[in-house]
N, C-alpha and C positions, 0 to 999 in steps of 0.2 A: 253645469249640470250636476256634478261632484264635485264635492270642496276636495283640495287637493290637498296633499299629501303634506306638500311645504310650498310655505310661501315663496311666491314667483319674485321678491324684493331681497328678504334678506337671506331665509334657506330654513328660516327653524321651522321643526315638528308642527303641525298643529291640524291635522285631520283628525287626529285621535281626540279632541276638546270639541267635537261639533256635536255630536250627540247628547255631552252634559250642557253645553250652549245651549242649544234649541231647546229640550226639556225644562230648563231653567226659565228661559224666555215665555214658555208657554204660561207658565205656574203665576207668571206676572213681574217676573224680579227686574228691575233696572238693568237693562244692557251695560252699563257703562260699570257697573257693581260686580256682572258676572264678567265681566273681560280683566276686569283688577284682579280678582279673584281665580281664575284661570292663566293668570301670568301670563296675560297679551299688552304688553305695552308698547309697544313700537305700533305705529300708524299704518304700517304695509300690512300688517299678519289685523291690523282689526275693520280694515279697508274690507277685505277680502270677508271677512263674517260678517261684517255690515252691508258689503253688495252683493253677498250670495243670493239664488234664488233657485230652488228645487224645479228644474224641469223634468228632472228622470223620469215622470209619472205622464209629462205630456209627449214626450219624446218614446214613447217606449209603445203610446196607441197606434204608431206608424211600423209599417213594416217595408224591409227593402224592397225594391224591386227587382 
């Protein structure tokens, strides 16, 4: 739902790099250019931004019971 804070593999920072990810991604730039570029090189921390997927927006039209 929310990329998380740190990676659940090795531990480093990387919530703070999802907001210039996605903008960059929109604009059209090669994934693979913007993760060089943001110093994600390890496969755990780009796993995680390659299988993120925003539910916040469908999860949040439900309300408790």
């Amino acid at each position: 739902m929310i990329i998380p804070i740190r990676c659940f593999s090795c531990g480093k920072p990387i919530s703070h790099l999802w907001e210039e990810y996605t903008q960059r991604v929109e604009k059209g730039e090669e994934k693979k250019k913007i993760m060089k570029d943001l110093g994600l090189d390890r496969y755990c921390c780009k796993a995680i931004f390659l299988g993120h997927t925003e539910l916040i927006d469908t999860v949040a039209q439900f309300k408790r019971a």
